[in-house]
C-alpha positions in Angstrom: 21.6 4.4 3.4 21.6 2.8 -0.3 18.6 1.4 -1.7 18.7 -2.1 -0.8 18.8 -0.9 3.2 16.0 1.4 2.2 14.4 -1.3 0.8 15.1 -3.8 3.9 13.8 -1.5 5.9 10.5 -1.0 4.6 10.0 -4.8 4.5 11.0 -5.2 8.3 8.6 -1.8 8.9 5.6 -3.3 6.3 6.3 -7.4 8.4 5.9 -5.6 12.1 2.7 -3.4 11.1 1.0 -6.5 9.7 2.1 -8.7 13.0 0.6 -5.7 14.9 -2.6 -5.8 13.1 -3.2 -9.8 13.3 -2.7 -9.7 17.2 -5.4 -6.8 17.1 -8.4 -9.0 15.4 -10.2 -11.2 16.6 -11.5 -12.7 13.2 -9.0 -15.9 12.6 -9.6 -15.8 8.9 -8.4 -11.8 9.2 -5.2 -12.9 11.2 -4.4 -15.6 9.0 -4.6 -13.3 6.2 -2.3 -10.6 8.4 0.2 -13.0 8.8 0.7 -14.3 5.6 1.0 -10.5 4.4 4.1 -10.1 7.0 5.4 -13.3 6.0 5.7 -12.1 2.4 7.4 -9.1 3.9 10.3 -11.5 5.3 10.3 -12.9 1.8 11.0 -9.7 0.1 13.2 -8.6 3.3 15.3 -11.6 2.0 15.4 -11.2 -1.3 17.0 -7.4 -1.0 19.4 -8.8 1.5 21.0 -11.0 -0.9 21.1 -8.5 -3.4 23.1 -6.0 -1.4 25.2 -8.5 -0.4 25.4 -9.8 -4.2 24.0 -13.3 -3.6 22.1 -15.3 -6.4 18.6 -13.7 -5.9 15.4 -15.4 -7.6 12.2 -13.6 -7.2 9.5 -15.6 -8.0 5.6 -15.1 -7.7 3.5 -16.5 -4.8 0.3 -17.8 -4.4 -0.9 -15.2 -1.6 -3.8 -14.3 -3.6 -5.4 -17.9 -4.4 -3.9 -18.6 -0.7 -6.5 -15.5 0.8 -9.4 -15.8 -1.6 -10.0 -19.8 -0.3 -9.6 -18.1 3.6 -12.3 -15.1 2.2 -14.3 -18.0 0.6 -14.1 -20.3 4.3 -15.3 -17.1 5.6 -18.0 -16.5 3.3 -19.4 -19.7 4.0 -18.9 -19.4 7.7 -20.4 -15.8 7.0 -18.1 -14.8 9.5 -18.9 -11.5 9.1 -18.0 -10.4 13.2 -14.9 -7.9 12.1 -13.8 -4.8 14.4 -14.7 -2.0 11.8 -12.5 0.2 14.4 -9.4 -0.7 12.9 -10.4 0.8 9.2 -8.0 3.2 9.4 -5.1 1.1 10.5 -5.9 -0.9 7.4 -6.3 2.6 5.1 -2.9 3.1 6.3 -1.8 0.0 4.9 -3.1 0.6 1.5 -0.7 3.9 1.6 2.4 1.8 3.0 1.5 -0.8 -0.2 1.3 1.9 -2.6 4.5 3.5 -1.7 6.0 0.4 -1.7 4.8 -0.4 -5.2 5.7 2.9 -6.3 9.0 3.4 -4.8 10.1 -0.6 -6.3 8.8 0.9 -9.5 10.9 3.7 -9.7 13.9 1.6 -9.1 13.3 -0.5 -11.4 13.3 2.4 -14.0 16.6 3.8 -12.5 18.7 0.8 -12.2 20.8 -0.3 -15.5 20.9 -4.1 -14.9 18.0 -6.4 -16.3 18.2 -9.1 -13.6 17.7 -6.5 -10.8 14.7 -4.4 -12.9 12.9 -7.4 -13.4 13.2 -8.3 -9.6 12.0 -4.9 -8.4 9.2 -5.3 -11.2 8.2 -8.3 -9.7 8.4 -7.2 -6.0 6.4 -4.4 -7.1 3.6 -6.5 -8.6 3.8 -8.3 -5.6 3.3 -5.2 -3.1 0.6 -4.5 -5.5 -1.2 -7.8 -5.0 -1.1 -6.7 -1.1 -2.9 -3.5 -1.6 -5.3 -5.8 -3.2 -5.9 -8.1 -0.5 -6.0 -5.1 2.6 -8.0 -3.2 0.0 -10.1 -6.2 0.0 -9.9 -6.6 4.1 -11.2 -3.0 4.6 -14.4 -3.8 2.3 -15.0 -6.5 4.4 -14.8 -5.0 7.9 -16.5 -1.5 6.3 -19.4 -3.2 5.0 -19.3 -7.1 5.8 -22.9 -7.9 4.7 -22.6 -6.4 1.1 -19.0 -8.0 0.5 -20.6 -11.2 1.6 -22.7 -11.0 -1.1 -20.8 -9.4 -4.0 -17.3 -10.8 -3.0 -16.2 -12.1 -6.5 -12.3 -11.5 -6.8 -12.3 -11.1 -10.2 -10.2 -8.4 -10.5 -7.6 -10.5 -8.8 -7.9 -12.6 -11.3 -5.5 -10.1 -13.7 -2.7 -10.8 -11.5 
């Protein structure tokens, strides 16, 4: 399997387990959030199918975070705190599928000789970053929704 089926795969993989997770909550502002996160999947799903196949690929940022901080702020001021804290773990095992996503788009940008392609992984990577971010951000919420209520800034998000 080369890279960019590697790669493909772990997008369809990362797009199902997000799908999964929006049809287990019951908090619409979670499942919007869910779904956006497996949409952005597709998008990178895409993006490595055209460069296997050696098609004009542009990877470009998106606007996922500013997208899920106004849902987090709707839900703020809804305080629509009523999340199933059962499902921390599925969301702890998202955080580990980000970061080995970010880590293995990292690497091949580092191993690959052409600029075009480095600078796509690099950006797919700070993508998959800005993922772990949000689920990071998800499981604070379900794990103590009273306290992220109440100290739910997003400046760090800001960086990206």
């Amino acid at each position: 399997m080369n890279v960019f089926d590697f790669a493909m795969q772990m997008e369809r993989d990362g797009e199902r387990y997000y799908r999964e997770l929006s049809e287990k909550t019951g908090n619409p502002g979670l499942r919007n959030i869910l779904v956006m996160l497996a949409d952005a999947e597709i998008t990178h799903y895409h993006i490595f199918r055209n460069m296997r196949e050696g098609a004009p690929v542009q990877a470009s940022e998106t606007a996922i975070l500013e997208d899920v901080k106004n849902i987090f702020a709707e839900m703020k001021a809804k305080e629509s705190s009523q999340a199933d804290s059962s499902q921390a773990d599925l969301y702890r095992r998202s955080l580990e599928i980000e970061k080995k996503s970010r880590d293995f788009y990292l690497s091949q940008a580092e191993q690959t000789p052409e600029q075009e392609r480095k600078e796509i992984f690099r950006k797919i990577a700070a993508e998959e970053e800005k993922h772990y971010l949000i689920v990071e951000n998800i499981l604070d919420f379900i794990s103590r929704p009273e306290q992220w209520l109440e100290n739910a800034e997003w400046y760090h998000l800001d960086e990206y």
